[in-house]
BALO-609977 format. One line per 2 residues: for each residue x, y, z of N, C-alpha, C, O. Coordinates in steps of 0.1 Angstrom, whole numbers. Each point is the difference from the previous one (the first is absolute). Layout:
! residues N
X,Y,Z,X,Y,Z,X,Y,Z,X,Y,Z; ...
! end
This chain:
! residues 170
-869,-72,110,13,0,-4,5,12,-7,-7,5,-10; 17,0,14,8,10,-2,7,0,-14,8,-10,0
-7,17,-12,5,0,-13,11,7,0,-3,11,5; 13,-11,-7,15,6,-2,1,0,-18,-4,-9,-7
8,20,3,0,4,-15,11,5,3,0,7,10; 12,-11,-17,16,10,-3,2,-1,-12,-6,-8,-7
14,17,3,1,1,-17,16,-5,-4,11,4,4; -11,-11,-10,12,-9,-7,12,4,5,8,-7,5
-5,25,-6,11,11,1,4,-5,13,11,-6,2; -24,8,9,5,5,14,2,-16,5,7,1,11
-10,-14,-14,1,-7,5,12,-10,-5,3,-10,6; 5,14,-19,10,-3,-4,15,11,5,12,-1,-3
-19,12,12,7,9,3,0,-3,18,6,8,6; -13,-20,4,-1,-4,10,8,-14,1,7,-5,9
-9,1,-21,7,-15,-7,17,7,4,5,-3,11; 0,9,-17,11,6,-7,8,0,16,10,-6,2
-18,17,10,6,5,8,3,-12,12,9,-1,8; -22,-7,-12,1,-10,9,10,-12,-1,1,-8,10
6,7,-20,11,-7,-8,10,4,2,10,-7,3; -12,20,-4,15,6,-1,3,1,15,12,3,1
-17,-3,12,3,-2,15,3,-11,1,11,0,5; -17,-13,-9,6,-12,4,15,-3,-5,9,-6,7
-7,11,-24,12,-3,-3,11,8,9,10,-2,-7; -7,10,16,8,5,2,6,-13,14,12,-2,0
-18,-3,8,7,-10,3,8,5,16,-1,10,6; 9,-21,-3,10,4,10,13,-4,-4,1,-3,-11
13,3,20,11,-3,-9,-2,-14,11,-5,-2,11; 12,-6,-20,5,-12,8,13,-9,2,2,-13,1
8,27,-1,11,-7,0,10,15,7,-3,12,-2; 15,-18,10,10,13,-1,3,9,-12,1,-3,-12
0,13,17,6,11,-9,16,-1,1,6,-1,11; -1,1,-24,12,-3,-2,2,15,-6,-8,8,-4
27,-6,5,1,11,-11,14,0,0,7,-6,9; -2,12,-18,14,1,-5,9,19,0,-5,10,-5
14,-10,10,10,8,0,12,3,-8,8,-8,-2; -8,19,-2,22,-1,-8,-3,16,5,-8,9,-2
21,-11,8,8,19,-3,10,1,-9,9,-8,-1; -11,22,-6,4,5,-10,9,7,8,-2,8,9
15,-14,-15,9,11,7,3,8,-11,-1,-5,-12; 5,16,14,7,11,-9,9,7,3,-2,6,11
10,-4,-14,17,2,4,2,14,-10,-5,4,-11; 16,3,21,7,12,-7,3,-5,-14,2,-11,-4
-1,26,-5,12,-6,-9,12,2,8,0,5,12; 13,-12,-23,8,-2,4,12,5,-12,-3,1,-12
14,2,16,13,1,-9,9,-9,0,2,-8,10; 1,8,-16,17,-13,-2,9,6,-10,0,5,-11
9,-10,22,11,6,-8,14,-9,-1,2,-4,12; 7,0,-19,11,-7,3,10,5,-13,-2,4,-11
17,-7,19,11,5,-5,10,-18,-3,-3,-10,7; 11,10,-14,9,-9,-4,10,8,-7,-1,7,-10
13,-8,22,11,5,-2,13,-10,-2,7,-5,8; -5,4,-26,8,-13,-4,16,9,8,1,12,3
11,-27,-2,14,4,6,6,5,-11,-4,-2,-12; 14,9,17,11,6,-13,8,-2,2,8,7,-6
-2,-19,14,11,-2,-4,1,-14,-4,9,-6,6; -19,-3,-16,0,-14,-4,7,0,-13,0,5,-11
8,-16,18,7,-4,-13,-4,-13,-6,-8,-7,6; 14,2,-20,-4,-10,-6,8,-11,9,10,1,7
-16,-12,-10,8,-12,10,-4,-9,9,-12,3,2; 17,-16,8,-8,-3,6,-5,10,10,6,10,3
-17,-15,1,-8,2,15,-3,-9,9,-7,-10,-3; 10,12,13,-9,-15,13,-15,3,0,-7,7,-7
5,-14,17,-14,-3,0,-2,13,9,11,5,4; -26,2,0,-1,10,5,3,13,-2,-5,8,8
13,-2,-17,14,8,-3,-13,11,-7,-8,1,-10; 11,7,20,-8,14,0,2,8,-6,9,8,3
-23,-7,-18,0,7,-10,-2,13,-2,2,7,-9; -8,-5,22,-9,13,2,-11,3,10,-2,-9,7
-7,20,-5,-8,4,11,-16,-1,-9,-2,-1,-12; -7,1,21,-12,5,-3,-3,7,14,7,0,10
-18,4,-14,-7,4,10,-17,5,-9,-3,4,-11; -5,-7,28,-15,2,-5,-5,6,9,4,0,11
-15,9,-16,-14,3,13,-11,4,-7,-1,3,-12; -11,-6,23,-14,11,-5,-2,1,16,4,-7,9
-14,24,-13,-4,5,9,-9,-4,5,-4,5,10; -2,-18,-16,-13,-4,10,-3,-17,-1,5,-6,-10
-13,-1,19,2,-13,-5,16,-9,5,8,3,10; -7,-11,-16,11,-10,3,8,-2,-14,-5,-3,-11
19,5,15,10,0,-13,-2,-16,-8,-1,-11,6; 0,12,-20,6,-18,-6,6,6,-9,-3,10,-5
14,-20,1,10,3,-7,-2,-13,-13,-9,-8,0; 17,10,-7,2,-10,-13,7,4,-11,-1,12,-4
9,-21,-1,6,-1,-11,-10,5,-11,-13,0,1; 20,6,-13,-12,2,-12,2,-7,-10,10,2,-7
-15,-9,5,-1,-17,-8,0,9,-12,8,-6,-7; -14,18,-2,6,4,-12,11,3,-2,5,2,-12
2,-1,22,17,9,-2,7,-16,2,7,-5,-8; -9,-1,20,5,-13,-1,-9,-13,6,-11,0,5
20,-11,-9,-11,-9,-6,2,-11,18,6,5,10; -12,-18,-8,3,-2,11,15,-6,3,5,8,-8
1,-12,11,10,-8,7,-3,-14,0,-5,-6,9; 10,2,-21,1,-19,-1,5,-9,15,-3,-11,5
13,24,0,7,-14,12,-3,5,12,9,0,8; -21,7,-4,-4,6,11,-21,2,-5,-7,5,-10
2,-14,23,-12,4,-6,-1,10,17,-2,-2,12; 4,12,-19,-6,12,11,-6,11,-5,4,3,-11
-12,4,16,-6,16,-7,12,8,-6,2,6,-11; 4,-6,24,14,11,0,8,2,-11,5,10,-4
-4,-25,0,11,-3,-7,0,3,-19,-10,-3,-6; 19,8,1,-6,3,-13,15,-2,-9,10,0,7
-9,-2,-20,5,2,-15,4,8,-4,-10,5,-6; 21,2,3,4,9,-10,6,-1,-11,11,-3,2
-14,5,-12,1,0,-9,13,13,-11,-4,10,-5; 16,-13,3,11,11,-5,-8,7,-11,-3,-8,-9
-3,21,9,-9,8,-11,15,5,-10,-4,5,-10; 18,-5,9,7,9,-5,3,-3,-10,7,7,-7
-13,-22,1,3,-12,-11,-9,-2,-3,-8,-5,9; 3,6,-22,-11,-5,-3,-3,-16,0,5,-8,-8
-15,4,17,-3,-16,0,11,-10,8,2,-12,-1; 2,21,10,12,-7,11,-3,-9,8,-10,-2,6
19,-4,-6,-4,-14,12,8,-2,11,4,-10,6; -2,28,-4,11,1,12,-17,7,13,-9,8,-2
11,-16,11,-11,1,9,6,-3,16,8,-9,3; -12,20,6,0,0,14,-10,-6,7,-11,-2,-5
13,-1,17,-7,-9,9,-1,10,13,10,4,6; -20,-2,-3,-2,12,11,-8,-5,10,-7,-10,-2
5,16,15,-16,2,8,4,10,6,11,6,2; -23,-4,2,-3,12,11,3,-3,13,-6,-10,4
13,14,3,-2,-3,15,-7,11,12,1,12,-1; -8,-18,12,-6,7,6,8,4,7,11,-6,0
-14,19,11,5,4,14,-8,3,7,-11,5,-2; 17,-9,14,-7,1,15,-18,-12,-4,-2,-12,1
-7,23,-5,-14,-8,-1,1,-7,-10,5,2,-11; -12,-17,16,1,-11,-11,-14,-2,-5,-10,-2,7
11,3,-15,-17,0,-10,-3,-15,3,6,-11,0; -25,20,4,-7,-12,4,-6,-10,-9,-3,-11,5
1,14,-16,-2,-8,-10,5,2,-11,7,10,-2; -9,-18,-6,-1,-5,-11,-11,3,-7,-7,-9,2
0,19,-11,-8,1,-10,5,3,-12,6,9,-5; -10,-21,0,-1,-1,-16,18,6,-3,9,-6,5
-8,15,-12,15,0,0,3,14,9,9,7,-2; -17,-4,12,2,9,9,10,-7,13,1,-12,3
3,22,2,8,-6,17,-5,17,8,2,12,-2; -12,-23,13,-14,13,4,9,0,15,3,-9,7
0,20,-5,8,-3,15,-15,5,9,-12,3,-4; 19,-6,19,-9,4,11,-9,7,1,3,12,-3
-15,-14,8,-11,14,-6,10,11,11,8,-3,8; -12,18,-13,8,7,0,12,8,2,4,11,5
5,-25,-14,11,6,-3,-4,9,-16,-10,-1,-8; 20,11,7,-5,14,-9,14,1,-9,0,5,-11
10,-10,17,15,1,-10,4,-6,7,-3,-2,12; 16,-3,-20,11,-8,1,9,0,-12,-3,1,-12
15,-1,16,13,-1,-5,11,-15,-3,-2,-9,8; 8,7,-14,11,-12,-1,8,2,-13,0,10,-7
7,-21,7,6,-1,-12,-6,-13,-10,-7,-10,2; 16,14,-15,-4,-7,-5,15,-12,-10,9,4,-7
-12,-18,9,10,-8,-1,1,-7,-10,-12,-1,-4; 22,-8,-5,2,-9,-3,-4,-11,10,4,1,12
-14,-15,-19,-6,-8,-1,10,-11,7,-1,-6,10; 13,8,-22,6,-16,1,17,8,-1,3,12,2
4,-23,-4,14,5,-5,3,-3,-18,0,-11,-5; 1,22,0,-3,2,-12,11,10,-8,8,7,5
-10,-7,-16,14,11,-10,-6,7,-5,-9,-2,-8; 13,13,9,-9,9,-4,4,8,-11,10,8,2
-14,-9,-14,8,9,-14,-3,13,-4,-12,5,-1; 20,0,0,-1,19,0,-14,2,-9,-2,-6,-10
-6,15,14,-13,2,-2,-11,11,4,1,10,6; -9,-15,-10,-11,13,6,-14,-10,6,-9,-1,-8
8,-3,20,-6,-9,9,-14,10,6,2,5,11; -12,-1,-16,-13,7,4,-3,-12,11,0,-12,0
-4,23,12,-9,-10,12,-12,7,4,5,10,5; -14,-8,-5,-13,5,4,-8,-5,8,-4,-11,-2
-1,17,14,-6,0,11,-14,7,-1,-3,10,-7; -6,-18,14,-13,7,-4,-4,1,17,3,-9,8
-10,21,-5,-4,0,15,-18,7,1,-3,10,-8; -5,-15,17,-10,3,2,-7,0,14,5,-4,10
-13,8,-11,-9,2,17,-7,-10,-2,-7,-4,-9; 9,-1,19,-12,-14,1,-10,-5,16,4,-3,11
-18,4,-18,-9,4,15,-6,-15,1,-4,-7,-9; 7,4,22,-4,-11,7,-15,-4,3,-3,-10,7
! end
């Protein structure tokens, strides 16, 4: 009979390799995996104008009764427009984005207040975000005026309207 002598090292070092082959195994199930594209988009500019009327007088107004213009664009992306809820506050009798509060600044603590919205032209915004109005992916500017709410009286004053405009990527 044949004697085999190994030394503790080499045969805890045959142990080791022989273990370590079995654990590696096969897979036994589909391979699953997950995807996202990052999109990344130009910058972009924005720009918008609000051009109040000069020739408003104190007194009534009808409904609709055209206060003035805006206009918006960016160079890249899709136009949204919005009221600026710091300059004015929402519209009690209108729940729309568009629509906003003014407030007479020429008096201190006045409770003389206009009733306004925005109106669109031509492209009609496709959503609704949050207090954004997001028109059609690549619309880039647009123009309208901007109206009295309701039919209301309007007291000689100083009526701030502020428009806020941004690029918005789909």
């Amino acid at each position: 009979m044949k004697s085999y002598h190994y030394s503790v090292g080499a045969l805890a070092l045959a142990l080791f390799t022989f273990s370590g082959s079995t654990v590696a195994g096969t897979l036994i199930s589909e391979t699953e995996n997950a995807r996202a594209d990052f999109k990344v988009v130009s910058a972009s500019q924005a720009s918008v104008i609000v051009n109040a009327r000069k020739d408003l007088a104190a007194g009534s107004v009808p409904n609709q009764f055209q206060l003035g213009t805006w206009f918006g664009s960016v160079t890249a992306g899709t136009l949204a427009v919005r009221v600026n809820r710091t300059t004015n506050a929402a519209n009690p009798d209108i729940n729309s984005n568009g629509a906003g509060l003014s407030t007479d600044t020429s008096v201190a603590n006045s409770k003389n207040q206009l009733k306004f919205q925005l109106m669109v032209g031509g492209a009609v915004p496709t959503q609704n975000i949050g207090e954004w109005l997001v028109f059609e992916q690549g619309i880039t500017s647009n123009s309208s005026i901007i109206t009295t709410s309701s039919a209301q009286a309007l007291a000689a004053g100083r009526y701030p309207i502020a428009v806020d405009v941004a690029a918005w990527s789909f």
